[in-house]
DSSP file (Angstrom, degrees, kcal/mol; ACC not computed):
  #  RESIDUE AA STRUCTURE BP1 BP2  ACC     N-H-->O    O-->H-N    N-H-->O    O-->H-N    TCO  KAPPA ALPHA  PHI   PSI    X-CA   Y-CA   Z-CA
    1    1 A X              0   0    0      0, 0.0    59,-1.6     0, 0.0     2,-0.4   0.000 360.0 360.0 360.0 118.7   -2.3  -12.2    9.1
    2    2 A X  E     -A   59   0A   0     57,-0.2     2,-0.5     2,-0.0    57,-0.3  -0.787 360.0-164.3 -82.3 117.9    0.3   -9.6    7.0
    3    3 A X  E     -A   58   0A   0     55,-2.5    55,-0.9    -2,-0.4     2,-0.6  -0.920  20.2-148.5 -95.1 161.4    2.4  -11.0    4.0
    4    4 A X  E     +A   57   0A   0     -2,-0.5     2,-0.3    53,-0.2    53,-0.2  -0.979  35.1 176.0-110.5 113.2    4.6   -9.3    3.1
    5    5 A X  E     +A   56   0A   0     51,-4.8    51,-2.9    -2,-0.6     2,-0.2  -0.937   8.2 161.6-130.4 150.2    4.5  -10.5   -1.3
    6    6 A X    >>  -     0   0    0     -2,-0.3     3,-3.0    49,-0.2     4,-1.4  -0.879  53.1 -84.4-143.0 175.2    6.3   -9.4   -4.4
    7    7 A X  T 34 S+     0   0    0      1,-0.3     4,-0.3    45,-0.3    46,-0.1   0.802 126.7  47.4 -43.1 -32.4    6.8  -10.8   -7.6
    8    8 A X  T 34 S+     0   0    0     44,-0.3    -1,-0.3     1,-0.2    -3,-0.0   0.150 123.6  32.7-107.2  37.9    9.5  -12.8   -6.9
    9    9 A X  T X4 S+     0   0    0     -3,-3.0     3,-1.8     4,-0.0    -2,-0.2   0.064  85.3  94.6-115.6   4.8    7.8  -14.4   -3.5
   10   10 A X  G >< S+     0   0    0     -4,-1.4     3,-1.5     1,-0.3     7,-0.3   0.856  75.4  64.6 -78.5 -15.2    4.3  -14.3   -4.3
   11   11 A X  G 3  S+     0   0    0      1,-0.3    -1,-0.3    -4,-0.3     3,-0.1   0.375  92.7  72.7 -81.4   9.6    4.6  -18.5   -5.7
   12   12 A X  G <  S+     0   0    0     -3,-1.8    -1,-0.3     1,-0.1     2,-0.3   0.318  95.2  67.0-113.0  25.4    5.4  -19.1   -1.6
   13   13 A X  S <  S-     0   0    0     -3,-1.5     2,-0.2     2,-0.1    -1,-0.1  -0.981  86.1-108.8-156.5 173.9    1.6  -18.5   -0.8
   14   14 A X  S    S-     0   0    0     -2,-0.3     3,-0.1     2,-0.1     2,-0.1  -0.417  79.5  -1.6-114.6 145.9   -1.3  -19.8   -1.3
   15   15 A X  S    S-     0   0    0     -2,-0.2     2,-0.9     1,-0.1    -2,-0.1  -0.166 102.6 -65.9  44.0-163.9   -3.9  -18.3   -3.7
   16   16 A X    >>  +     0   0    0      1,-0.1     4,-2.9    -2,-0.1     3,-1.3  -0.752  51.8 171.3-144.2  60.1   -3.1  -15.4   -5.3
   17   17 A X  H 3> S+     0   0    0     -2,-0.9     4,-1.4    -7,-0.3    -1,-0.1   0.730  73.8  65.0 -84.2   6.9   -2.6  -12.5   -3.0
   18   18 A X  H 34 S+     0   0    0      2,-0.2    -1,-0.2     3,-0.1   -11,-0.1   0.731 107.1  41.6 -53.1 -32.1   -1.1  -10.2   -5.7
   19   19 A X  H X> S+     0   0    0     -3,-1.3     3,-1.9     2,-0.1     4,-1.7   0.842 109.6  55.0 -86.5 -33.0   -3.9  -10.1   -7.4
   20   20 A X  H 3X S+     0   0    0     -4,-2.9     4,-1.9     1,-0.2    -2,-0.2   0.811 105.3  52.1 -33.5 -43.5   -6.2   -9.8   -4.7
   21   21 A X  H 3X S+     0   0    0     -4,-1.4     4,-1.1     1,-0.2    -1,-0.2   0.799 115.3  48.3 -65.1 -26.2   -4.6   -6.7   -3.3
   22   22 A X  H <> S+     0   0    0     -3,-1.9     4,-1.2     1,-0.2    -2,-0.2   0.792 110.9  45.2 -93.5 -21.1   -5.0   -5.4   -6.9
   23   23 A X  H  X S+     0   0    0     -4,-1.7     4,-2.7    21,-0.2    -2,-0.2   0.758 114.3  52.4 -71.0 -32.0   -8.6   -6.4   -7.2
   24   24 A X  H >X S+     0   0    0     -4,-1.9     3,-1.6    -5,-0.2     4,-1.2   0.925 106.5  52.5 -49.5 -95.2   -9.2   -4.8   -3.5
   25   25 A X  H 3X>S+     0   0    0     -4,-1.1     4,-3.0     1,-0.3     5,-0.9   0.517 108.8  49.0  13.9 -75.8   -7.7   -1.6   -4.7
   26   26 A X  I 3X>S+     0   0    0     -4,-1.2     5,-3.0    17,-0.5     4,-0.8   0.974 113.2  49.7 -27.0 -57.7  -10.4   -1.7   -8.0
   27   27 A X  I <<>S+     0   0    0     -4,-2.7     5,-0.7    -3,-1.6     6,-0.6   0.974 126.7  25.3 -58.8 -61.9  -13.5   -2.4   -5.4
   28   28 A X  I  <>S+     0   0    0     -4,-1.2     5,-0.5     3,-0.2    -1,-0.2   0.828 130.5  31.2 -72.6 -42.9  -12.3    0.6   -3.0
   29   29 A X  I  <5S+     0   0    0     -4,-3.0     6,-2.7     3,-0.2    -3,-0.2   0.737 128.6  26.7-100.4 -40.2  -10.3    3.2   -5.2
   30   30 A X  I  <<S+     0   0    0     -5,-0.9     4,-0.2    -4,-0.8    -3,-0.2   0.889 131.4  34.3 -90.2 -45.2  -11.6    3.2   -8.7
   31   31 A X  I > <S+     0   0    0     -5,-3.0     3,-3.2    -4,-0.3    -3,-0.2   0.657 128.5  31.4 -74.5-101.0  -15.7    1.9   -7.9
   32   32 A X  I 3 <S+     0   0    0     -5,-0.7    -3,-0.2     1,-0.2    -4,-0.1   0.699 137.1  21.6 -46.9 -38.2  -16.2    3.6   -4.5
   33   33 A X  T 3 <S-     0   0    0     -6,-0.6    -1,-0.2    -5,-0.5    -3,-0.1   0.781  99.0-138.6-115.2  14.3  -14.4    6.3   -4.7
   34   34 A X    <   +     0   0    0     -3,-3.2     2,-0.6     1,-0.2    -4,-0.3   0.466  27.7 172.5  59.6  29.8  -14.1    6.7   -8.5
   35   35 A X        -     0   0    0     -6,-2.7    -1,-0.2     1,-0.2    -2,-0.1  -0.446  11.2-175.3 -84.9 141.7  -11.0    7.6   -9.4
   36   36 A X        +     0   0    0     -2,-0.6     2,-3.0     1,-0.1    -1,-0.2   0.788  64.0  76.6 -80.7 -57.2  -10.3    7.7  -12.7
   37   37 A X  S    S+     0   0    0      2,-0.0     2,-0.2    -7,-0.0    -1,-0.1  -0.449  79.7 101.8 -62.0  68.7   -6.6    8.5  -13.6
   38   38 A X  S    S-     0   0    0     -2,-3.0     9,-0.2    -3,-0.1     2,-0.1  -0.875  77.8-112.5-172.6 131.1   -5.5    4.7  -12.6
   39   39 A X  B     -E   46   0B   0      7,-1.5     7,-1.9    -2,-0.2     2,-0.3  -0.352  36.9-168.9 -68.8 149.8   -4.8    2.1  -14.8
   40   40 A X        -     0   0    0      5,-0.2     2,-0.5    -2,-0.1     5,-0.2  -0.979  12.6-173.7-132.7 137.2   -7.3   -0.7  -14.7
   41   41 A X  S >  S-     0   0    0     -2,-0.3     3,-1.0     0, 0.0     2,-0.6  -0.963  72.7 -41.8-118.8 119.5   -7.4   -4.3  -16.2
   42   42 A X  T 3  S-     0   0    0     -2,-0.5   -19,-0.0     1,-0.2     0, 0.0  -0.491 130.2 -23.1  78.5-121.4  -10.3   -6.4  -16.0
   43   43 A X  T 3  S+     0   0    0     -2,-0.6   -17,-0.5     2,-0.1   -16,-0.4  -0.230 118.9 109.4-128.0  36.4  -11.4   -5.6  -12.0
   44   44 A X    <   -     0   0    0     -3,-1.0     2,-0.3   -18,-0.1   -21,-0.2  -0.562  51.8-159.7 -91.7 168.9   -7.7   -4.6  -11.2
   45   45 A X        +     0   0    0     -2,-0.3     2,-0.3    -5,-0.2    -5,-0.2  -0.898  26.5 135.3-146.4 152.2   -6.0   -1.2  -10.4
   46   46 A X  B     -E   39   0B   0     -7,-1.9    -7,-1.5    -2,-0.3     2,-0.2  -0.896  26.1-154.1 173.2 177.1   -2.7   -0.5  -10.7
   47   47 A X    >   -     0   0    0     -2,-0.3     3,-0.5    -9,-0.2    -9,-0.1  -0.375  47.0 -75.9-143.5-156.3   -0.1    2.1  -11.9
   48   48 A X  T 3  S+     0   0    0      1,-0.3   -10,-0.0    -2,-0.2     0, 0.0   0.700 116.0  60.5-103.5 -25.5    2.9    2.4  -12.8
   49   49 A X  T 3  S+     0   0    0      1,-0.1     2,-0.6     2,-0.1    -1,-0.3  -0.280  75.6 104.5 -89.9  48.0    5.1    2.1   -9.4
   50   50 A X    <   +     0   0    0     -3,-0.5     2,-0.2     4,-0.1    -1,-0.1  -0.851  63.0 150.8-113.3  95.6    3.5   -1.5   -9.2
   51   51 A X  S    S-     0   0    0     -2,-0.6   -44,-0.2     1,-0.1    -2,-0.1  -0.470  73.7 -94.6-113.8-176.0    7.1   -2.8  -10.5
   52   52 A X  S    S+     0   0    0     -2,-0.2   -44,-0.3   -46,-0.1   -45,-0.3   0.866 123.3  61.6 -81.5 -54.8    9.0   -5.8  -10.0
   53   53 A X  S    S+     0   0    0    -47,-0.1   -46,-0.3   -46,-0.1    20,-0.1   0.035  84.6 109.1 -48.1-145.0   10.8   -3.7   -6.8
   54   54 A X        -     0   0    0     18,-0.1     2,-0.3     1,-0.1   -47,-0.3   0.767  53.2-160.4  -1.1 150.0    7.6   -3.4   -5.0
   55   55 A X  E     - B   0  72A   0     17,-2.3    17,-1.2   -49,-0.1     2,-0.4  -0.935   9.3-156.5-126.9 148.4    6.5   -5.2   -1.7
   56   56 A X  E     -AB   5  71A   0    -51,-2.9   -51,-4.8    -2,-0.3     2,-0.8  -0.941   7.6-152.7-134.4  97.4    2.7   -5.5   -0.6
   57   57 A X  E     -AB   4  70A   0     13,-1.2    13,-0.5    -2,-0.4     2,-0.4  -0.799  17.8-169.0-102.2 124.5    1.8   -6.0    2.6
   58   58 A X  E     -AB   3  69A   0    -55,-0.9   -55,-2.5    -2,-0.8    11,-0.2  -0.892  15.8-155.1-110.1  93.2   -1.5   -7.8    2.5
   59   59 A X  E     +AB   2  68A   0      9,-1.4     9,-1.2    -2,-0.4     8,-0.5  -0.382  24.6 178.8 -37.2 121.5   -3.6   -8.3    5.6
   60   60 A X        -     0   0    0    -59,-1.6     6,-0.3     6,-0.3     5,-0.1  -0.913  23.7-128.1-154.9 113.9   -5.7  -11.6    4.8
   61   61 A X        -     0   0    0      4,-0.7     0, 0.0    -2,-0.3     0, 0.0  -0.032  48.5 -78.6 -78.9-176.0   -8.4  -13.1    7.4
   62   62 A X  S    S+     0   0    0      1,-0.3    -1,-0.1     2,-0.2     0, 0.0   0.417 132.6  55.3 -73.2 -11.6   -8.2  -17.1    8.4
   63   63 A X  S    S-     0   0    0      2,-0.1    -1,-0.3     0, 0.0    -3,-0.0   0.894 119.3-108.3 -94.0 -55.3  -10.1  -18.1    4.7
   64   64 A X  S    S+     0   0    0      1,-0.3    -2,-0.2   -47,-0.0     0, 0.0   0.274  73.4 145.3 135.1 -13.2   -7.3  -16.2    2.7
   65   65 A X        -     0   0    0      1,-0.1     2,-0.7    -5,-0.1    -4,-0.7  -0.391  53.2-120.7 -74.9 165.4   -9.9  -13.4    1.8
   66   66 A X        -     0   0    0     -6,-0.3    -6,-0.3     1,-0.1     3,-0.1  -0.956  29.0-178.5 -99.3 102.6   -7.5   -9.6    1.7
   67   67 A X        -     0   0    0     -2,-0.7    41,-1.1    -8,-0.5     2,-0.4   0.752  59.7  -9.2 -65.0 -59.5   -8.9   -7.6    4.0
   68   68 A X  E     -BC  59 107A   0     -9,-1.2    -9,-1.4    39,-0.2     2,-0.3  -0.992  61.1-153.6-155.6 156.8   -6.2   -4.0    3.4
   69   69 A X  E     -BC  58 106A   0     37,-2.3    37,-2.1    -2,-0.4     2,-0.2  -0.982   8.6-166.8-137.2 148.6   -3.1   -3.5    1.5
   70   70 A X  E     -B   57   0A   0    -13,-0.5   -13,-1.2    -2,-0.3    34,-0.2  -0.955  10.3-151.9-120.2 156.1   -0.1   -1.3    1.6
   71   71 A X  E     -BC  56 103A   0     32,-3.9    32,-0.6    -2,-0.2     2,-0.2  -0.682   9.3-173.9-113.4 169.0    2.6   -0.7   -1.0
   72   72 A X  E     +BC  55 102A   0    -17,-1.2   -17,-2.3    -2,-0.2     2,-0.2  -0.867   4.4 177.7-172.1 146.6    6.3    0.3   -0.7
   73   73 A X  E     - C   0 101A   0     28,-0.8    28,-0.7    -2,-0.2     2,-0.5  -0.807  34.0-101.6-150.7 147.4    8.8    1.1   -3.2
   74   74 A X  E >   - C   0 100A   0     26,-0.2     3,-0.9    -2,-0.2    26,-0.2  -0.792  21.4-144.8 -66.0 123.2   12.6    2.3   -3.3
   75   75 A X  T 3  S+     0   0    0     24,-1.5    25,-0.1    -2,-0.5    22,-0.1   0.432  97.9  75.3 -75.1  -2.9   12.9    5.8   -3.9
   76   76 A X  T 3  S+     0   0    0     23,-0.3    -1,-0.2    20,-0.2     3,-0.1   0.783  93.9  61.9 -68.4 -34.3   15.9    5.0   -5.9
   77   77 A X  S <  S-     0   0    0     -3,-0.9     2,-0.1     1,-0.3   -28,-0.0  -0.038 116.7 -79.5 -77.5 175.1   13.3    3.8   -8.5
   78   78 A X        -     0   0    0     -2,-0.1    -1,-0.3     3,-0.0     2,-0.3  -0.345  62.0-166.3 -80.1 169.3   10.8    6.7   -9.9
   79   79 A X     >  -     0   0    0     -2,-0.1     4,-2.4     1,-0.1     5,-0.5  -0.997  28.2-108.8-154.4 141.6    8.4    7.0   -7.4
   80   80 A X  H  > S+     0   0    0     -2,-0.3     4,-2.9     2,-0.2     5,-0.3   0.835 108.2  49.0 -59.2 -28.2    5.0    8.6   -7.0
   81   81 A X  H  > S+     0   0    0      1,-0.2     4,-1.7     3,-0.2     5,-0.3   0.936 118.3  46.9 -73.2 -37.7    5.5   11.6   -4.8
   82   82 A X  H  4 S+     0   0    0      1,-0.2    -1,-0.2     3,-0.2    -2,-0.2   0.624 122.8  30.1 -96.3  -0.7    8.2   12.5   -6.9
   83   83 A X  H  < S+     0   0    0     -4,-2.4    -1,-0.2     2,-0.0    -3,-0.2   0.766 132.3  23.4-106.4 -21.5    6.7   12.0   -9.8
   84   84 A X  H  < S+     0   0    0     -4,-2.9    -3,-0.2    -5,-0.5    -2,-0.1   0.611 132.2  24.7 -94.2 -16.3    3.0   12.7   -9.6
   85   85 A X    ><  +     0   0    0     -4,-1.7     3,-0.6    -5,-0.3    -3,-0.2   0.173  62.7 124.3-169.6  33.2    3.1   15.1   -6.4
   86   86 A X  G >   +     0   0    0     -5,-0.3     3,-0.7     1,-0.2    -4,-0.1   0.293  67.4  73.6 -43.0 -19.2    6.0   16.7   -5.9
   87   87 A X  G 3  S+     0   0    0      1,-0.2    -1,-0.2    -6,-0.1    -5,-0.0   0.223  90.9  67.1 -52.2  -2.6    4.0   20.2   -6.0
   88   88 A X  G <  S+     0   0    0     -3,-0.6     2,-0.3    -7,-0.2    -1,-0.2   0.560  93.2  72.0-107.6  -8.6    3.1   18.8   -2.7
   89   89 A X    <   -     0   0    0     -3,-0.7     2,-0.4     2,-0.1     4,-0.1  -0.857  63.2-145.9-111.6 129.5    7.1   19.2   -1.1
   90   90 A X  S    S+     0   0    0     -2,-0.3    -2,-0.0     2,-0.1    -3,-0.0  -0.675  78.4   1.5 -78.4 140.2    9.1   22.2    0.0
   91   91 A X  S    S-     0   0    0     -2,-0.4    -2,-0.1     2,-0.0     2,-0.1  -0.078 111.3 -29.7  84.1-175.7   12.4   21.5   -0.8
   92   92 A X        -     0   0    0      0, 0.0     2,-0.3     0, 0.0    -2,-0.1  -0.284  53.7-139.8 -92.1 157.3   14.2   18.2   -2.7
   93   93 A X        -     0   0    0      1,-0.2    -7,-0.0    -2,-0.1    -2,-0.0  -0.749  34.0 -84.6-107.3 167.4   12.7   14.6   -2.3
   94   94 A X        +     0   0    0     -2,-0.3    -1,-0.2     2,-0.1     3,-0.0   0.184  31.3 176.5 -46.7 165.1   15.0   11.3   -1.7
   95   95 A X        +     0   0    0    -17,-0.0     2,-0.3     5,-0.0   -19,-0.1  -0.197  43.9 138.5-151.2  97.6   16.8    9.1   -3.8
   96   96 A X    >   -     0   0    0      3,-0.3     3,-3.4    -2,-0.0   -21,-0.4  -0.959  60.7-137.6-179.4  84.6   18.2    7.2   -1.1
   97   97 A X  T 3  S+     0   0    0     -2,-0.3     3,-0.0     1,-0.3   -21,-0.0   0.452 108.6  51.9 -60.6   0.1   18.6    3.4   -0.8
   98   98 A X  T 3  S+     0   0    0     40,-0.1    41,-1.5    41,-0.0    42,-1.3   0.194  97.8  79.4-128.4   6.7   17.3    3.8    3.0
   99   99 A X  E <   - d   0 140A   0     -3,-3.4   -24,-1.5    40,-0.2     2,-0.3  -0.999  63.6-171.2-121.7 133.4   14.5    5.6    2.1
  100  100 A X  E     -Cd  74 141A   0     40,-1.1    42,-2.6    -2,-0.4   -26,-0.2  -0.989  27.4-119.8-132.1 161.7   11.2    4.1    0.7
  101  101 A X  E     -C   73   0A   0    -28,-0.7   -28,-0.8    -2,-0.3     2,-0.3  -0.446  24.6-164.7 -75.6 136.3    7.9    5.2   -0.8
  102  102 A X  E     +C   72   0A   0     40,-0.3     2,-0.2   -30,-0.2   -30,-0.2  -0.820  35.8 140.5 -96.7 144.8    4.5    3.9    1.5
  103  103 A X  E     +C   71   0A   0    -32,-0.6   -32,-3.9    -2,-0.3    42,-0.1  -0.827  33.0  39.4-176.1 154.9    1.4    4.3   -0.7
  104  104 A X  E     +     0   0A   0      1,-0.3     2,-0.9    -2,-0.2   -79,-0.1   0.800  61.5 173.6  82.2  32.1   -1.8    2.9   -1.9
  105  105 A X  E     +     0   0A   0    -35,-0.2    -1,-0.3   -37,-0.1     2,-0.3  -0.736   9.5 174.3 -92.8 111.2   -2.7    1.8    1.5
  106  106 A X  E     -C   69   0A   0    -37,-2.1   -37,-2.3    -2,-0.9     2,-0.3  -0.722  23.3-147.9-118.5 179.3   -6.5    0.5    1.3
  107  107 A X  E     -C   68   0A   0     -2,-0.3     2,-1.5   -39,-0.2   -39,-0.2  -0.869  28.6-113.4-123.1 146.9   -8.7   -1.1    3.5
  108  108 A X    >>  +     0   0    0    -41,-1.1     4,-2.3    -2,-0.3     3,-1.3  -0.498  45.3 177.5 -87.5  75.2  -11.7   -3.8    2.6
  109  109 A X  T 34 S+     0   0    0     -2,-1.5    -1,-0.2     1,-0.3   -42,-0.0   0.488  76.5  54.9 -74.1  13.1  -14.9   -1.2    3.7
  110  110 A X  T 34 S+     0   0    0     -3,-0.1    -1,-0.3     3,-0.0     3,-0.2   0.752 113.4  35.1 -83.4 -36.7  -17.2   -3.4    2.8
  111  111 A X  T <4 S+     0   0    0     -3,-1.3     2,-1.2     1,-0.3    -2,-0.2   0.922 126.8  40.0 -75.1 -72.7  -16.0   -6.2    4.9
  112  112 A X  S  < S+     0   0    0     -4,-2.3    -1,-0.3     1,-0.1     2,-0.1  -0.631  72.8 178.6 -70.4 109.1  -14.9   -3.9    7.8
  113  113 A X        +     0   0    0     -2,-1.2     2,-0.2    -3,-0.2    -1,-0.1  -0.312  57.5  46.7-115.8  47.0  -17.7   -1.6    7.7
  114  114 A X  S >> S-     0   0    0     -2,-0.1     3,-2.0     0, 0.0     4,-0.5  -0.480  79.9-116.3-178.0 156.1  -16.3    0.5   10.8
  115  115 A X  H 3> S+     0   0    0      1,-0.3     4,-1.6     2,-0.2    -3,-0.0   0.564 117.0  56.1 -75.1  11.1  -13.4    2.0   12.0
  116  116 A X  H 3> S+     0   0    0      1,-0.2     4,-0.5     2,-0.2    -1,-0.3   0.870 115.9  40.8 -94.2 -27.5  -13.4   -0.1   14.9
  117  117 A X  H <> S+     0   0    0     -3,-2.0     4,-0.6     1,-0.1    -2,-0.2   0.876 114.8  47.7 -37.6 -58.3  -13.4   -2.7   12.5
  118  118 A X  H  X S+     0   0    0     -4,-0.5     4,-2.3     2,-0.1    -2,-0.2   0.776  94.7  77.8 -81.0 -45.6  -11.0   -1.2   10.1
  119  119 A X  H  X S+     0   0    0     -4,-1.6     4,-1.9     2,-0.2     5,-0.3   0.994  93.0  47.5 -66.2 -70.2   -8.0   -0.1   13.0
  120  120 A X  H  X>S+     0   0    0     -4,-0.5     4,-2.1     1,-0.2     5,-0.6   0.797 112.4  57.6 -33.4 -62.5   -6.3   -3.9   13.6
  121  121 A X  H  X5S+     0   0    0     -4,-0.6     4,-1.6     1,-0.3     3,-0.4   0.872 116.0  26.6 -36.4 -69.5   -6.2   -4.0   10.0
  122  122 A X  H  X5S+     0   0    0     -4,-2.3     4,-2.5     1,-0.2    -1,-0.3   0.801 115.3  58.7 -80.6  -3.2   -4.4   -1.1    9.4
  123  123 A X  H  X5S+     0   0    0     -4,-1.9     4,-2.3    -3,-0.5    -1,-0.2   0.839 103.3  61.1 -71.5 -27.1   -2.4   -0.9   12.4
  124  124 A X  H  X5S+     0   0    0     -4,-2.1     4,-1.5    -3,-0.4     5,-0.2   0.702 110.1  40.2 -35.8 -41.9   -1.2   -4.4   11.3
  125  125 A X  H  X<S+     0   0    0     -4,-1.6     4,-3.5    -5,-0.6     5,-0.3   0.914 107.4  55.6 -91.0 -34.0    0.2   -3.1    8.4
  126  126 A X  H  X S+     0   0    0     -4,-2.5     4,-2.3    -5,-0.3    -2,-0.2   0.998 111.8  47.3 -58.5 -62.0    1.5   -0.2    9.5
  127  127 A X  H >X S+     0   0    0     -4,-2.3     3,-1.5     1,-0.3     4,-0.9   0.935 115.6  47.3 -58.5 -75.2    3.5   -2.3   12.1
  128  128 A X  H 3X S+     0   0    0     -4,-1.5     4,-3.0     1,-0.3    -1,-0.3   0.839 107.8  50.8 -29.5 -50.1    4.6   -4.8    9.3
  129  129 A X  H 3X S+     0   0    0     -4,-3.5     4,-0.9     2,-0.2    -1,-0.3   0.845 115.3  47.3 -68.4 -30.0    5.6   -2.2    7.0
  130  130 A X  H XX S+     0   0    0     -4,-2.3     3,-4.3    -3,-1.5     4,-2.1   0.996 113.5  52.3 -51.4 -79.8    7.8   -0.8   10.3
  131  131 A X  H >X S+     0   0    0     -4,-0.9     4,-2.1     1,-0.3     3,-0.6   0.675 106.0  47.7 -27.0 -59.5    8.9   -4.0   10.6
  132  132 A X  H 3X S+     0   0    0     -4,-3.0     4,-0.8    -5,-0.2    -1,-0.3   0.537 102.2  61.8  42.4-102.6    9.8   -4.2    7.5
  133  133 A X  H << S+     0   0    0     -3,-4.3     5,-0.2    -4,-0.9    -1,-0.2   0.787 109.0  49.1 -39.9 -58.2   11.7   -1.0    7.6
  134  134 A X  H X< S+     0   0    0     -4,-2.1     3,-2.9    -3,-0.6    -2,-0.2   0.927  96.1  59.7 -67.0 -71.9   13.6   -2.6   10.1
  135  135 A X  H 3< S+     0   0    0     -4,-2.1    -1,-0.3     1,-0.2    -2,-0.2   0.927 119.1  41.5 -42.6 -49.1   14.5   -6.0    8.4
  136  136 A X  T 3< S-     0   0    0     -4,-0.8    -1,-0.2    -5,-0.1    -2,-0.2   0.219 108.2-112.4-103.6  25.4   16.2   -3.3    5.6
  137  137 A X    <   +     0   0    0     -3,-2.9     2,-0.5     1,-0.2    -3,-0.2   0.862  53.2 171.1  54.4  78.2   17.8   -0.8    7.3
  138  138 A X        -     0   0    0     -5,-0.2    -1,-0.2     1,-0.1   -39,-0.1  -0.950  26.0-162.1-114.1 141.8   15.5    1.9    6.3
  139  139 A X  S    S-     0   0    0    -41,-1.5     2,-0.4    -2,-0.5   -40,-0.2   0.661  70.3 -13.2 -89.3 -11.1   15.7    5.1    7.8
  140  140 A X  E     -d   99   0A   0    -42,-1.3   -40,-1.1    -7,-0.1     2,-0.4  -0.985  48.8-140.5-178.6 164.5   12.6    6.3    6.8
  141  141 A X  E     -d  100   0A   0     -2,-0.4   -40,-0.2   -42,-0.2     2,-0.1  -0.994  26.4-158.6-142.0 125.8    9.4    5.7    4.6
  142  142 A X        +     0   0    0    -42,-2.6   -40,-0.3    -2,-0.4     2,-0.2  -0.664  23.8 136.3 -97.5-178.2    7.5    9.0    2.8
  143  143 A X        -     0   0    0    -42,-0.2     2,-0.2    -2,-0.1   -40,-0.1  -0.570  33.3-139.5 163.6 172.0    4.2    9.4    1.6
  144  144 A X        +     0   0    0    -42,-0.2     2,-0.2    -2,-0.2   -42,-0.1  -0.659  23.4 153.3-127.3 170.0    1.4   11.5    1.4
  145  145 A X        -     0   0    0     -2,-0.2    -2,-0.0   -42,-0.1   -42,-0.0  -0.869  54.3 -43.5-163.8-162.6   -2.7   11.1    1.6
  146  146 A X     >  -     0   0    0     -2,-0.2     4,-3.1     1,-0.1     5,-0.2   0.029  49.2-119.0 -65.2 169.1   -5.6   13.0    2.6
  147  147 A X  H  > S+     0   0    0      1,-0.2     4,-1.7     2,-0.2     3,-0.4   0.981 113.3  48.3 -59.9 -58.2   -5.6   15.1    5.7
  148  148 A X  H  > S+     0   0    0      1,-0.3     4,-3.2     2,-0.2     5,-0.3   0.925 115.3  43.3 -24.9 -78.9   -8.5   13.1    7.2
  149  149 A X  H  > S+     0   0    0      1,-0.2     4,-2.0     2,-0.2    -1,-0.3   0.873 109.8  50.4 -46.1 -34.4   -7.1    9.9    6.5
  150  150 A X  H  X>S+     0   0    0     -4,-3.1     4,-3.2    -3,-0.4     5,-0.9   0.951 111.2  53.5 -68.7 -40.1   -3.6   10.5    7.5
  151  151 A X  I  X>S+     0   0    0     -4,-1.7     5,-0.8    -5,-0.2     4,-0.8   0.891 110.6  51.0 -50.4 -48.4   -5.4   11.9   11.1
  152  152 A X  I  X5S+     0   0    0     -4,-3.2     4,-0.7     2,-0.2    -2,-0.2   0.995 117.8  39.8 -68.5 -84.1   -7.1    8.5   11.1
  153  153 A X  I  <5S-     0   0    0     -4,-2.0    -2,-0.2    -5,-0.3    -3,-0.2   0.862 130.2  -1.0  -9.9 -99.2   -3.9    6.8   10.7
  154  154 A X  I  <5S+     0   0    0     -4,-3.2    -3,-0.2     1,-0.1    -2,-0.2   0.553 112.3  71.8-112.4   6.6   -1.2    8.0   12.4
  155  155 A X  I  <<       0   0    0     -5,-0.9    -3,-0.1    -4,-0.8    -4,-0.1   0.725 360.0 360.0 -73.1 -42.1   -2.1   10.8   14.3
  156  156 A X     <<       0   0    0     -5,-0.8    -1,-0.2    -4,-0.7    -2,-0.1   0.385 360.0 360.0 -41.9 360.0   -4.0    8.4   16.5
């Protein structure tokens, strides 16, 4: 199951998957794979594009546990590729009410402990976040990751 939660829907479901996605996001990005430069509170993660704009869609099995998250932002807003990794783009990046940011898409690898595991999950989100797309008139979503991952991802 995908929600799609932000701040001002998250009181129409049941436990608390805002923080969950943010507690996921700790377990996976900051313990396993250590990064460091990321705010943390408590057993959270988060940054600075986790704003009041944002949507999360949160992949959550049949108890409610969150299984993967993705994020998505207005480029109209500051944004991470354009603020953090814009060395990473030829040429000028959106600001574009029909363009939005994809990022910060994790997976639960502890739970799903292989990719055969791992693929509904994110192909679920990727197809929500489309969806999405869709529901808002977007023309497009950036974003960057690793080569690997992205091959994993959409290359498939």
């Amino acid at each position: 199951m995908i929600d799609c939660v932000s701040i001002a829907t998250s009181h129409h479901f049941t436990g608390n998957p805002l923080r969950e996605q943010h507690r996921l996001r700790y377990a996976e990005v900051v313990l396993k794979e250590e990064w460091s430069n990321v705010e943390v509170i408590g057993d959270m993660e988060r940054d600075r594009y986790d704003t009041d704009a944002t949507e999360y869609f949160v992949s959550r099995n049949q108890t409610g546990k969150v299984l993967g998250v993705i994020r998505s932002n207005p480029t109209m807003l500051p944004y991470m590729l354009e603020e953090r990794f814009e060395s990473l783009v030829r040429g000028s990046l959106p600001k574009d009410p029909h363009i939005f940011e994809a990022s910060r898409i994790v997976v639960d690898c502890t739970t799903l402990k292989t990719p055969r595991q791992r693929k509904p999950v994110v192909n679920e989100l990727l197809v929500a976040l489309m969806e999405r797309g869709l529901q808002r008139k977007l023309t497009a979503y950036i974003g960057f990751m690793i080569p690997g991952i992205w091959d994993s991802t959409f290359r498939r």
